[in-house]
C-alpha positions as CSV (number, residue, x, y, z in Angstrom):
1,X,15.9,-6.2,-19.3
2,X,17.7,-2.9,-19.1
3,X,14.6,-1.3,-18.5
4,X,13.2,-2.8,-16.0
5,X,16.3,-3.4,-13.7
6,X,16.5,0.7,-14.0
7,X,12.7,1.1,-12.9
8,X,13.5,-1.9,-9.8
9,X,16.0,0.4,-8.8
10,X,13.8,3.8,-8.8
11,X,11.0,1.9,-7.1
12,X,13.6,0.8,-4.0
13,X,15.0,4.1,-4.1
14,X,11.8,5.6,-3.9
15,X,10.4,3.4,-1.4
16,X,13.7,2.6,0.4
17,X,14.8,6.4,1.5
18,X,11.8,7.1,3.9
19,X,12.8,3.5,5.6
20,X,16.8,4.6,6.0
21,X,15.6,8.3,7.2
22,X,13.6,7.3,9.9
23,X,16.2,4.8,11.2
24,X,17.5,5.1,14.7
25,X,21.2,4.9,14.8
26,X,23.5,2.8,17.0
27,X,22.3,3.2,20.4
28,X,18.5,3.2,19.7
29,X,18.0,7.2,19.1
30,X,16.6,8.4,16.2
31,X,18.8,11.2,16.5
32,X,22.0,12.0,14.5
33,X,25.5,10.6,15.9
34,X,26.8,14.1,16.2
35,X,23.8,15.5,18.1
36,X,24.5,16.1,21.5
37,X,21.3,14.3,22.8
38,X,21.5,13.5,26.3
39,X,18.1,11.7,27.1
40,X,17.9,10.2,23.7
41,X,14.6,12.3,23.1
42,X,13.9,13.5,19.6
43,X,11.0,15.7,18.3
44,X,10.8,16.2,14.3
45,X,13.9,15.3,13.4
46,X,15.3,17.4,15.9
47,X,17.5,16.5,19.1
48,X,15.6,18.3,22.2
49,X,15.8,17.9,26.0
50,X,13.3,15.2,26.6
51,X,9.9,16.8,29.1
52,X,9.8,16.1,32.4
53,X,6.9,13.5,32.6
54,X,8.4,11.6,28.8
55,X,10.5,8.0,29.3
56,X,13.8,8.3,27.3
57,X,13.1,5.1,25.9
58,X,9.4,5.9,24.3
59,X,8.3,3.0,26.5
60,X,4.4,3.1,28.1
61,X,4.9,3.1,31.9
62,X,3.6,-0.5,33.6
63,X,1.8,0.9,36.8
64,X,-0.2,-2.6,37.4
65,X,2.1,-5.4,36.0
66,X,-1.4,-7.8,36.9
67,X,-3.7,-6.2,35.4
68,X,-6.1,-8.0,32.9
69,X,-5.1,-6.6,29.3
70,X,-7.7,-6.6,26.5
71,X,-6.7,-6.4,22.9
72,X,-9.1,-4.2,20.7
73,X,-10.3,-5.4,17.5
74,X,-8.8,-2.6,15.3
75,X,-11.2,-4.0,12.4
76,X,-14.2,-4.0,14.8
77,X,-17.0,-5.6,13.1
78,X,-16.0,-5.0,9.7
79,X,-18.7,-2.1,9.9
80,X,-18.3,1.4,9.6
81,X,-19.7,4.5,8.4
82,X,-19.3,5.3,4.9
83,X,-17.2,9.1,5.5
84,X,-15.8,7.0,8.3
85,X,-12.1,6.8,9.1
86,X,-11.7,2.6,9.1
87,X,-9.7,0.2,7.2
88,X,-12.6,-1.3,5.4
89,X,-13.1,2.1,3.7
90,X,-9.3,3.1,3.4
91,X,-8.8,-0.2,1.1
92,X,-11.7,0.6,-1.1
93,X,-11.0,3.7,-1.6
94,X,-7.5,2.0,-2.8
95,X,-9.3,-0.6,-4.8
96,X,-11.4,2.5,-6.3
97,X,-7.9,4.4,-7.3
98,X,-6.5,1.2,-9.3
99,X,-9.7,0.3,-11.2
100,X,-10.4,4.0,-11.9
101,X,-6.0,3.9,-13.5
102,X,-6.7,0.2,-14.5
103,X,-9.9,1.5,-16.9
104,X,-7.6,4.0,-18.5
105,X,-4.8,1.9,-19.0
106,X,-7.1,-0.8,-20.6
107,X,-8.7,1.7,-22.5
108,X,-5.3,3.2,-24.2
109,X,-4.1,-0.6,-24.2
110,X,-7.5,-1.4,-26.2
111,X,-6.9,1.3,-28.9
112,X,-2.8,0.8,-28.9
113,X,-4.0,-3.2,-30.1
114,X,-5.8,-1.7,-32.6
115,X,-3.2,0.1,-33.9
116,X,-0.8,-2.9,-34.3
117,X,-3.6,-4.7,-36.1
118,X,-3.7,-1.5,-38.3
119,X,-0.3,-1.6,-39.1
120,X,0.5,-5.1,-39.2
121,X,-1.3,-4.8,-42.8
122,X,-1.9,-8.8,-43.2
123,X,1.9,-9.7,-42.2
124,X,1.0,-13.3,-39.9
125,X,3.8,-12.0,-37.2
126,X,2.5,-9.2,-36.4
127,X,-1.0,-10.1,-36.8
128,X,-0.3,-12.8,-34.0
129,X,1.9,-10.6,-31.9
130,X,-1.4,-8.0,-32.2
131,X,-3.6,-10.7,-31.0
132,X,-1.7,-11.7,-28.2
133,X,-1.4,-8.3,-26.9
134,X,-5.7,-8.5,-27.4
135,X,-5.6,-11.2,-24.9
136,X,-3.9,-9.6,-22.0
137,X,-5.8,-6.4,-22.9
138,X,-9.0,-8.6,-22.4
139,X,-7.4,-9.9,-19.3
140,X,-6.4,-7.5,-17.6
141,X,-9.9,-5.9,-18.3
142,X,-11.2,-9.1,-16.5
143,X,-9.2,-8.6,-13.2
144,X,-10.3,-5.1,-12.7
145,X,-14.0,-6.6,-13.1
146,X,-13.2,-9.5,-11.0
147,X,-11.5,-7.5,-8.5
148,X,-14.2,-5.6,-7.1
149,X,-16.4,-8.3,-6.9
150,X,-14.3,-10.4,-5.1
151,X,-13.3,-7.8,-2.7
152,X,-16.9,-7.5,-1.8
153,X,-17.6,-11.0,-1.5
154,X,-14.5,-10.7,0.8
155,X,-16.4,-8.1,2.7
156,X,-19.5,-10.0,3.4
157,X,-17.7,-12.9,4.4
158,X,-16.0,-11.3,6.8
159,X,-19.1,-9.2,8.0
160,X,-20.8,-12.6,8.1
161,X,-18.3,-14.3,10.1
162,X,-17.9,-11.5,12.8
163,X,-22.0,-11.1,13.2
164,X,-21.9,-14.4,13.6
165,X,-24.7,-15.7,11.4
């Protein structure tokens, strides 16, 4: 229990920092309370004059408040070049990075089994505890071989749907 309220901790430290230093403060600037920042205009962390032709609220000037607005897809068609820059191939290449860790943790998990069964030298306790860690070794193994092939009958579905056939 100790253990893993220590690494919950690390893991919102970690993630949590970035998130409180790009906060904006009080008045909606992103730069420090005792900055002198007079147009609320901050580049890199640093408090400068703001250009002539920015807004000092970051906001996208609305020349044509009628005009007809069209959203873009940002998935397109679920289609893109395979040394393209697209989500489709930025989650693969995640799913790639957490089979390829997955295989070697199921690969250290599959020999560390073997070691209990080793040195559990007939003793029904530790024989069962061994087995049990077998299972989830054998389970785990199964989601990383599941995983891919459901994220590519995701894919298709998807590529299906938005092609329209």
């Amino acid at each position: 229990m100790r253990t893993s309220t220590i690494i919950f901790f690390v893991l919102i430290t970690y993630f949590g920092i970035p998130i409180l230093a790009n906060a904006a403060n009080a008045n909606g600037s992103s730069c420090t309370q005792n900055s002198s920042c007079t147009s609320n205009y901050c580049n890199s962390f640093i408090c400068e004059a703001a250009p002539a032709n920015a807004n000092p609220q970051n906001r996208p000037a609305n020349t044509n408040p009628s005009s007809n607005i069209t959203l873009i897809n940002p998935l397109n068609t679920g289609e893109c070049a395979p040394n393209e820059n697209c989500l489709l191939n930025f989650l693969n290449k995640i799913l790639e990075f957490v089979i390829r860790i997955g295989i070697v943790v199921v690969v250290l998990m599959t020999v560390f089994v073997g070691y209990k069964f080793v040195a559990a030298q007939g003793k029904e306790t530790e024989i069962r505890e061994a087995r049990q860690a077998l299972l989830w070794t054998v389970v785990g193994a199964l989601i990383l071989l599941g995983a891919k092939v459901i994220a590519e009958g995701i894919r298709l579905t998807v590529q299906a749907l938005s092609v329209g056939q």
